[in-house]
N, C-alpha and C positions, 0 to 999 in steps of 0.2 A: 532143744525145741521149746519154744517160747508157745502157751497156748493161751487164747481169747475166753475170762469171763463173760459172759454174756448171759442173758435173762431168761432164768428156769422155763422151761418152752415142754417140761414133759406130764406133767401133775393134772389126774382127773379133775381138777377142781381148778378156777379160774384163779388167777394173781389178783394179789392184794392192789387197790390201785391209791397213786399218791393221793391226800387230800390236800388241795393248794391253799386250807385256808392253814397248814403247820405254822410254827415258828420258823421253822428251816426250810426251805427251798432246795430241792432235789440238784439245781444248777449252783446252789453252794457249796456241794459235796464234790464240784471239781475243780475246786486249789487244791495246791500244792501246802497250804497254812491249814493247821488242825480248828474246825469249828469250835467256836465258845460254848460249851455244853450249857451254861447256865442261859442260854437262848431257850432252850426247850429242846421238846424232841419232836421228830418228824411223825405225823399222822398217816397210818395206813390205814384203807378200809375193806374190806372183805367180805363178800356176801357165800363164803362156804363158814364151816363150823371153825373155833379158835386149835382143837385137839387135830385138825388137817396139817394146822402150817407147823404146830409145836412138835410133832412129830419128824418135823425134817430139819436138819443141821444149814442148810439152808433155802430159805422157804420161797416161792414166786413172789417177789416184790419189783422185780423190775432193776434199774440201773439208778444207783450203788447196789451193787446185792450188799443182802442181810446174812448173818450167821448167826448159830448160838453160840455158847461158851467155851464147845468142845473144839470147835472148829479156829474159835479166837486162840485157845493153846497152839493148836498148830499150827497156825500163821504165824505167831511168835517166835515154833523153833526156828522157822527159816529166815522170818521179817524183823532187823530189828527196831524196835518199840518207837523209834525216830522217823520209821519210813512207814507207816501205819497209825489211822485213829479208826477206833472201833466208836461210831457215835451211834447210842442208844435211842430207838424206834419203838413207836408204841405202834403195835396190830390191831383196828379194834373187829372184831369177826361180828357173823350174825348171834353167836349166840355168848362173847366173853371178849375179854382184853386180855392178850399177851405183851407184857414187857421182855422178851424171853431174847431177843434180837440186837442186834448192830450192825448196822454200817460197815462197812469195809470200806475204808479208804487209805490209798492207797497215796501217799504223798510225794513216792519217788516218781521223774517219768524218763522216761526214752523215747527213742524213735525206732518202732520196731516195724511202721507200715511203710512201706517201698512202694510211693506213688507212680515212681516210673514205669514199674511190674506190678501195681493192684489194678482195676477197673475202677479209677473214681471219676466219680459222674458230679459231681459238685467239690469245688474249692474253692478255698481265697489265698491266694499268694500273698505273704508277706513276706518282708525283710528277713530272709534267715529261714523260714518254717512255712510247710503248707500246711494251711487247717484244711483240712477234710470233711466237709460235710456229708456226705452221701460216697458209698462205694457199695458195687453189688459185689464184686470178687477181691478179696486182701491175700497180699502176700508181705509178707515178713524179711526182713533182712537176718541176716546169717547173726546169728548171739547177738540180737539186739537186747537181752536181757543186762549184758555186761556186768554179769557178776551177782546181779537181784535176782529177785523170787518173786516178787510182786511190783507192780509199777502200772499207770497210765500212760498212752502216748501222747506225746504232747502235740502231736496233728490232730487228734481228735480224742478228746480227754473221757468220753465214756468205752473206751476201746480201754480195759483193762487186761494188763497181758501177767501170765505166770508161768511160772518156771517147772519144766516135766517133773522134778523132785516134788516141789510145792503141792501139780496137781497131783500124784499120785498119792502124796499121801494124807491129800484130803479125799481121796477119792476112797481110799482105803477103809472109810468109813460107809461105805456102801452107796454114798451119792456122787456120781460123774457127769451127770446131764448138763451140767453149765458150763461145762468145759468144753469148747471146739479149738476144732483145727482154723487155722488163718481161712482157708478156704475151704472151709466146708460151714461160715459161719451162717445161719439162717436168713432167707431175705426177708426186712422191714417189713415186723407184725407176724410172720407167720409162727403162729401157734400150733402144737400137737395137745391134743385134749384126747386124752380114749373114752 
């Protein structure tokens, strides 16, 4: 079963949001080419406390998600180092800066959305590949993983797909919230806040 990263949606405190004036742009983190680190790092800003996001392995940032280190080890065992870049993020909160974070990118992709069987409400056909803009229901084709653990799809590159092994045993670490099923993925914007 192939399951959908998608953006922390469960944390009493609000996500970090991008600031567009980075060095990096949030739409550069979806090649398939490892960004040039010595560009800088992506600015996030956060108006909860910095000890909210440090405390989670991976924090509400949005798409790319962020990880810390623990989490970077065990993308490793399954991803290797060729099909992943871990690009370093500065948090800055209300009341401190964390560099504590990276990027998850993922530089393999597949085709794991089945446009004929999702609900997509916006496309562009090209030669070869439908980019998908908008879909309110996804479904997956059968081992569209082929053999990965991690990977984008290349119909729609913030649609980050992983592998039941992968997420279990990042989940093992007590955080599972960012993981959904194809369909059961949340509709555009909806937040859980307690």
């Amino acid at each position: 079963m192939a399951w959908v990263w998608y953006d922390r949606l469960d944390t009493p405190f609000q996500p970090a949001v991008f600031d567009y004036s980075s060095p990096v742009n949030a739409s550069d983190a979806m090649t398939a080419i490892p960004i040039d680190t010595s560009r800088g790092r992506p600015l996030f800003r956060a108006k909860s406390n910095v000890k909210n996001f440090e405390r989670l392995h991976c924090p509400p940032v949005g798409d790319p998600p962020a990880v810390d280190d623990l989490w970077q080890k065990i993308i490793l065992q399954f991803v290797p180092k060729h099909l992943v870049q871990f690009y370093p993020i500065t948090l800055v909160a209300r009341d401190g800066v964390t560099q504590k974070f990276s990027w998850v990118l993922p530089l393999g992709r597949v085709r794991c959305i089945d446009p004929e069987r999702s609900d997509v409400t916006s496309k562009i056909e090209r030669s070869g590949v439908t980019h998908i803009i908008s879909c309110s229901y996804y479904v997956h084709h059968e081992n569209c993983l082929r053999g990965l653990h991690l990977a984008r799809d290349e119909q729609q590159l913030n649609h980050i797909v992983v592998s039941q092994e992968l997420r279990d045993a990042l989940a093992a670490t007590g955080e599972s919230s960012m993981f959904f099923r194809p369909e059961d993925i949340p509709s555009f914007l909806r937040r859980i806040v307690h």
